[in-house]
C-alpha positions as CSV (number, residue, x, y, z in Angstrom):
1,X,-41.9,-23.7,-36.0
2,X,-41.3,-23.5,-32.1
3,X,-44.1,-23.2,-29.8
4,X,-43.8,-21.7,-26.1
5,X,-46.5,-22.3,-23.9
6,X,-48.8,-23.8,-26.6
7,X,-48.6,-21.0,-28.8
8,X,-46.7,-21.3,-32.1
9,X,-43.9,-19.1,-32.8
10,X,-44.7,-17.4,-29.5
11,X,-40.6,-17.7,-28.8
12,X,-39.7,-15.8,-32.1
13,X,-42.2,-12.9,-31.0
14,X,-41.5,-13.1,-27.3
15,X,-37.4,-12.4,-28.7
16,X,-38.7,-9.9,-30.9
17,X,-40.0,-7.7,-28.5
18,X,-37.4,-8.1,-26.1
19,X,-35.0,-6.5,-28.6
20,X,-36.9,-3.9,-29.0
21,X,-37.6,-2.8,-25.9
22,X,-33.8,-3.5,-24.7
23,X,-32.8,-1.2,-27.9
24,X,-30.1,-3.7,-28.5
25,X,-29.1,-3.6,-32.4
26,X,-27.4,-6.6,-32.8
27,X,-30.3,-8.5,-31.3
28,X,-33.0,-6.6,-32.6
29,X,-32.0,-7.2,-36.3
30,X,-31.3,-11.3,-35.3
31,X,-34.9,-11.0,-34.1
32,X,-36.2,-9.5,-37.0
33,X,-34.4,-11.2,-39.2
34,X,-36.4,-14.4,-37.4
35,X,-39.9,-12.8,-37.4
36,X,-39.2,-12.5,-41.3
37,X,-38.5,-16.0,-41.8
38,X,-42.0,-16.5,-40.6
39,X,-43.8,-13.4,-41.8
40,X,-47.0,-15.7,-40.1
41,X,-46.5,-14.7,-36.7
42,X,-46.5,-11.0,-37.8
43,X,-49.8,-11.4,-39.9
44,X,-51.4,-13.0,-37.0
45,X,-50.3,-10.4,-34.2
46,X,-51.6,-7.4,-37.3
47,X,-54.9,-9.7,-37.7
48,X,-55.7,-9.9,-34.5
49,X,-54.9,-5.8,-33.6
50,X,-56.9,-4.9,-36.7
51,X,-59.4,-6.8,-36.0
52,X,-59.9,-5.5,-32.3
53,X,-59.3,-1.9,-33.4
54,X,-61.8,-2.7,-36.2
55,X,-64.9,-3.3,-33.8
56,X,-63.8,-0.8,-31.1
57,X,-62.1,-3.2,-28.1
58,X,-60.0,-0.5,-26.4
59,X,-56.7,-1.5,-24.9
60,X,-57.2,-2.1,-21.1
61,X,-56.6,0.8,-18.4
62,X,-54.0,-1.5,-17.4
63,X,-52.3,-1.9,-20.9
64,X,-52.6,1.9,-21.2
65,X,-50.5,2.5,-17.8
66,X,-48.0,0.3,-18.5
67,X,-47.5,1.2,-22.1
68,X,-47.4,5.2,-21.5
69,X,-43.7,5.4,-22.3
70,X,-43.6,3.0,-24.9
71,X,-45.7,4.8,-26.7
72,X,-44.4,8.3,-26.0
73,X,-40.9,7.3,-26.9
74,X,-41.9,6.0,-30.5
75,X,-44.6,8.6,-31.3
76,X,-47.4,6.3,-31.2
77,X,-50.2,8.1,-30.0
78,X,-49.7,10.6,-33.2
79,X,-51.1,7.7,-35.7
80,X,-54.5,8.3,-36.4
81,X,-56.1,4.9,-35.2
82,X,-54.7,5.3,-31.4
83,X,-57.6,7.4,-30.8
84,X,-59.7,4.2,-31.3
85,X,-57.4,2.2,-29.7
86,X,-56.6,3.9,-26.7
87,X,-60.4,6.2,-26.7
């Protein structure tokens, strides 16, 4: 397991994320093919997001800004819990 910056498997997300942003197919299925090998690192990231959504911690003014197109471009806003998230 490779840590960055003290947190493990931060690397294999960091990549992950990367890809998919850069829409890159070749890299994004390398990177998913390393998030799978350590399905860890994606239970953590889900934990932690459910668990925020779960006791209503909105996403920062900041967050919500800088993720506008993100989340228009994938259709995120139509799931159900982004009105928690994002309220």
């Amino acid at each position: 397991m490779v840590r960055w910056g003290g947190v493990i498997g931060a690397s294999v997300l960091l990549d992950f994320a990367e890809a998919l942003l850069e829409f890159d197919v070749l890299e994004l299925n390398r990177a998913r093919v390393a998030l799978a090998a350590d399905s860890s690192i994606a239970g953590y990231f889900t934990k932690n997001d459910r668990i925020a959504n779960g006791i209503g911690i909105s996403s920062e003014p900041r967050v919500v800004r800088q993720t506008a197109d993100f989340r228009d471009r994938f259709g995120l806003m139509k799931f159900c819990s982004a009105k928690d998230t994002f309220g």
